[in-house]
N, C-alpha and C positions, 0 to 999 in steps of 0.2 A: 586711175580709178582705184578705189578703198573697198573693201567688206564694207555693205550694207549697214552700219550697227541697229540692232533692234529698237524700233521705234516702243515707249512705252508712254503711259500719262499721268501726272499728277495732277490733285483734286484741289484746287484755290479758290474758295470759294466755291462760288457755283461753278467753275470752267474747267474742265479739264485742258490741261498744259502739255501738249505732245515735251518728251525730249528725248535724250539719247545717250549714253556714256561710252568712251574709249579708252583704253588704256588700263593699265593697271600701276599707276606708278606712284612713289609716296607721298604726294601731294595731291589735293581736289583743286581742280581750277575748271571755275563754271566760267562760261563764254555767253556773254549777256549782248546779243546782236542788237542791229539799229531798228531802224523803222521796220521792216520786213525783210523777213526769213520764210524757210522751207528747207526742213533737213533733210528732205530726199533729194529734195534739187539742189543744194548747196554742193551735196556729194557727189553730181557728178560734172560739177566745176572743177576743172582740175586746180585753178589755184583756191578753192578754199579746201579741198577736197585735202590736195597735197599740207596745206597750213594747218589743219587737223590732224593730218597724219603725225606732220610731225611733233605738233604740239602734245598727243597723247603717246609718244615715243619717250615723253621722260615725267608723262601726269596721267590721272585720271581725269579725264576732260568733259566736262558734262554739259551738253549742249543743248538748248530749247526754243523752243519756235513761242514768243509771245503772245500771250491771247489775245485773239482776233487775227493773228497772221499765220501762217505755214497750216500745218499742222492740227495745230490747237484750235478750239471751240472760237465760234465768233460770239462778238459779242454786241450787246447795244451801245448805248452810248460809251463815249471814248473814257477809259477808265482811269483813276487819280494815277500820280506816280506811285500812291501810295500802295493802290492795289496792283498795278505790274510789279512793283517792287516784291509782292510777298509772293508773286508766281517765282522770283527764284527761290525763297524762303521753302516754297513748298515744291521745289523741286528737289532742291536740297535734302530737303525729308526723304522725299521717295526715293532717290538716291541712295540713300542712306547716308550722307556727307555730313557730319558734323559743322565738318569749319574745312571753309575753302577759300585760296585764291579769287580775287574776282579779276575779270579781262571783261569793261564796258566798252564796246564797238559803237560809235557814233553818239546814236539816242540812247543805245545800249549807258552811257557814262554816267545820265544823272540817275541812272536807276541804281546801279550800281552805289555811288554813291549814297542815297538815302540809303542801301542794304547796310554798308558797310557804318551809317552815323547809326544804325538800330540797331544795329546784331553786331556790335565790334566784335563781342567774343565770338563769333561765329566767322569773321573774315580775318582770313590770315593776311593777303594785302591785295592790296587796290592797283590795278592797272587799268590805265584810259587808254585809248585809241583813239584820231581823227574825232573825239567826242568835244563837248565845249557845255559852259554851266547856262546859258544861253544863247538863243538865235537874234532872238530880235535888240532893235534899237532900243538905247534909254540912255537918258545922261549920264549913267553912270560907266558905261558900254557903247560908246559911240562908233564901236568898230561892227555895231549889229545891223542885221538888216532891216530897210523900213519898212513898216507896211505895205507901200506897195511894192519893193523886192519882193515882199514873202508873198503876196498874190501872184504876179508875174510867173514866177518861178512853180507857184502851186496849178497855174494854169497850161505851165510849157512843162510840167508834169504829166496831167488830166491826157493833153493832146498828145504826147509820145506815148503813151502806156500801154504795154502790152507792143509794142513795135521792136523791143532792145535796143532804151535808149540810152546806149551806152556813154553817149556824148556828154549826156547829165548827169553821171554818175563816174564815169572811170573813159576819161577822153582818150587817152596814152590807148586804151584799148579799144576804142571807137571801132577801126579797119577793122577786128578781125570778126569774119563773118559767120562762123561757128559759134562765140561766144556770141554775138549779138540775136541770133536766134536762139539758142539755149537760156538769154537771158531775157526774152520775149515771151517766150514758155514760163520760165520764172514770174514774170510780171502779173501773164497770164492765170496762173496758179493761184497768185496772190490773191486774185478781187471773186472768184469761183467760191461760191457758196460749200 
């Protein structure tokens, strides 16, 4: 378990943007998560907890919970990339981070990317993670899923949720029964007004 780091908000738009900074090292490297986050909850994971630690062991790590998840303001309809996109933009500000590193986690990647094709001079470099430039199928990407994969899969979402379903996310960790409750709490968290 890590220091708390102080939760603060920046203003994107209409939403305020929960996030968090660690570190003080000579480098910004903003950490742009997947589909859903929670920086209080991530913290007391001990592996993202510890992957934080370290990460701000040699950067300034600036972490946020996207609108509509964790932290941050919900919102109505699901918003362009364009507008998650400028939630780091305007974290960055309240930051105060000129130009930083990006690390996109998942969905975190295409966001990430549009940042970095509109703000080059403001990203120093791009790193993916387990992200991809699409899900679904198309002739040109015949290694995507098809429509109905991405229902199937959106529906053995729905009915795990909020249980820790670790199976659908991180299998290797399925057994252990500490995370999969902590990570039902997490779920939990998520869909809470």
């Amino acid at each position: 378990m890590i220091n708390m780091p102080e939760t603060r908000y920046a203003k994107s738009g209409g939403n305020h943007v929960a996030y968090q900074v660690m570190g003080d090292g000579p480098i910004d490297l903003v950490y742009v998560p997947g589909f859903v986050s929670h920086l209080e909850v991530l913290m007391e994971w001990p592996l993202y907890a510890n992957f934080f630690k370290r990460l701000s062991s040699f950067c300034r790590l600036i972490l946020f919970d996207k609108r509509g998840t964790g932290m941050s303001d919900r919102t109505g309809p699901i918003p362009t990339i364009e507008e998650r996109m400028d939630d780091v933009r305007a974290v960055m500000d309240a930051a105060g981070s000129e130009r930083a590193a990006l690390l996109g986690f998942s969905e975190g990647g295409p966001m990430s990317i549009v940042f970095a094709a509109t703000y080059p001079q403001r990203t120093s470099a791009l790193i993916l993670y387990g992200s991809y430039a699409r899900i679904a199928w198309a002739p040109d990407h015949v290694w995507g899923r098809t429509d109905e994969q991405i229902a199937a899969r959106l529906k053995e979402y729905e009915e795990k949720w909020g249980q820790g379903g670790l199976d659908l996310y991180a299998p290797s960790l399925a057994d252990d029964r500490e995370l999969r409750k902590l990570f039902g709490r997490f779920e939990r968290l998520l869909t809470s007004p």
